[in-house]
C-alpha positions in Angstrom: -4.8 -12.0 -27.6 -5.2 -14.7 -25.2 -7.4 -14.2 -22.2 -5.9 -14.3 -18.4 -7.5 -18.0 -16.3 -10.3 -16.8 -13.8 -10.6 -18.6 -10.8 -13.1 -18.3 -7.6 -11.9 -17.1 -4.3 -9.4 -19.2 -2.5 -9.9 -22.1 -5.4 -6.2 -21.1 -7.4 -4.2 -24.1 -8.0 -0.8 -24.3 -6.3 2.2 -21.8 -7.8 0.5 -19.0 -8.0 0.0 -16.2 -5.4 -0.9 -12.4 -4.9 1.7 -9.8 -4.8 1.3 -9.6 -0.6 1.5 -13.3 -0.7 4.6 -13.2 -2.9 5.9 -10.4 -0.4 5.4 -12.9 2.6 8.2 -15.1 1.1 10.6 -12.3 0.6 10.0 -12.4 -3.2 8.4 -9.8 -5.8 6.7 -10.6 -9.5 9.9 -9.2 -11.2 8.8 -7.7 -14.5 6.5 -11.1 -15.1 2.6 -10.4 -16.6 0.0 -11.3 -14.5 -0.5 -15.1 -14.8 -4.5 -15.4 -13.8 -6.9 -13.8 -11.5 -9.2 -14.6 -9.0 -12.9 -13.3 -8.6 -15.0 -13.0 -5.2 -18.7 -13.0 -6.1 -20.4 -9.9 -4.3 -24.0 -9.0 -3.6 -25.4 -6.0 -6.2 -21.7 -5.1 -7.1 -18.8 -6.4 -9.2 -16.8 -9.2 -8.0 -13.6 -8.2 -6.1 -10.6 -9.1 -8.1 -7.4 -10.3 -7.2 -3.8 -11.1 -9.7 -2.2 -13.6 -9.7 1.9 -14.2 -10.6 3.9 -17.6 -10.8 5.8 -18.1 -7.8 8.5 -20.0 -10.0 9.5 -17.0 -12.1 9.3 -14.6 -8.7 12.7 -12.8 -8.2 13.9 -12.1 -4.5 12.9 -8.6 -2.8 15.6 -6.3 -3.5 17.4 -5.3 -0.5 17.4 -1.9 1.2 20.7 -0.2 0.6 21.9 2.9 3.0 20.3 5.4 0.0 16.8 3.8 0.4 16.7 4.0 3.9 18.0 7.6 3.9 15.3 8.4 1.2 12.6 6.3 3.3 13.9 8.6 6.3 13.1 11.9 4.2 9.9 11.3 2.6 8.6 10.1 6.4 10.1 13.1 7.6 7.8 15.5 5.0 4.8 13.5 6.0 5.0 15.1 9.2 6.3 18.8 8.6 3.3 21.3 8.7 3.1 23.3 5.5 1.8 26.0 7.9 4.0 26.5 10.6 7.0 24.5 8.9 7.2 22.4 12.4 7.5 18.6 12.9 4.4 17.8 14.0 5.7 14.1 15.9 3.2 12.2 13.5 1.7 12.0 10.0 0.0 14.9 9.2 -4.1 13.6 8.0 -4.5 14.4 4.7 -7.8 15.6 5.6 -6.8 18.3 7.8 -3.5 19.1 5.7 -1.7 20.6 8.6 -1.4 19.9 12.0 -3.8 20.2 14.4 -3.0 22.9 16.0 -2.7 24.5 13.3 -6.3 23.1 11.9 -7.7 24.1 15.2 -6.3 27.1 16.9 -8.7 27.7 20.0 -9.7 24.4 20.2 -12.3 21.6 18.7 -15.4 21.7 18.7 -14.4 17.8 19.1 -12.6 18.6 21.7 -9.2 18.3 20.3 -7.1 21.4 22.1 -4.3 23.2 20.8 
């Protein structure tokens, strides 16, 4: 078992990058194992870590067909139907309400949030 290359923040040698970085250039890791990892030092806690792929085995983002959009379109859709009152509520519904707001709040905040 060989051990993954650890590296300090922002000191990774060239050809490597995060998955957001590999995103930024229209590429994803494509099935490859992580190659190395970087590590931020933090105060009383663990370091923050970060993996790392080779950019020269990346594979190009695939692109979004007419199903994936229509699927995109539905899942968005159920983020903003009320389970309560089965209405689109024009946004995402907070997770930490769980319906809408005037649902969560029928006479009015206490926050001041009316119905």
């Amino acid at each position: 078992m060989s051990t993954l290359p650890v590296y300090r923040w922002r000191l990774a040698p060239d050809g490597y990058a995060t998955r957001r970085q590999l995103r930024a250039r229209n590429l994803r890791p494509g099935g490859q194992p992580v190659a190395a990892q970087l590590e931020r030092p933090r105060r009383r806690r663990g370091p923050l870590v970060a993996y790392l792929y080779r950019i020269d085995l990346a594979l190009p983002v695939r692109p979004m067909t007419p199903a994936r959009w229509a699927a995109l379109e539905r899942a968005n859709a159920a983020r903003r139907l009320c389970p309560a009152c089965r209405r689109d509520a024009g946004y995402v519904i907070p997770a930490s309400l769980g319906t809408c707001v005037p649902c969560a709040y029928p006479e009015g905040s206490p926050h001041g949030i009316a119905a």
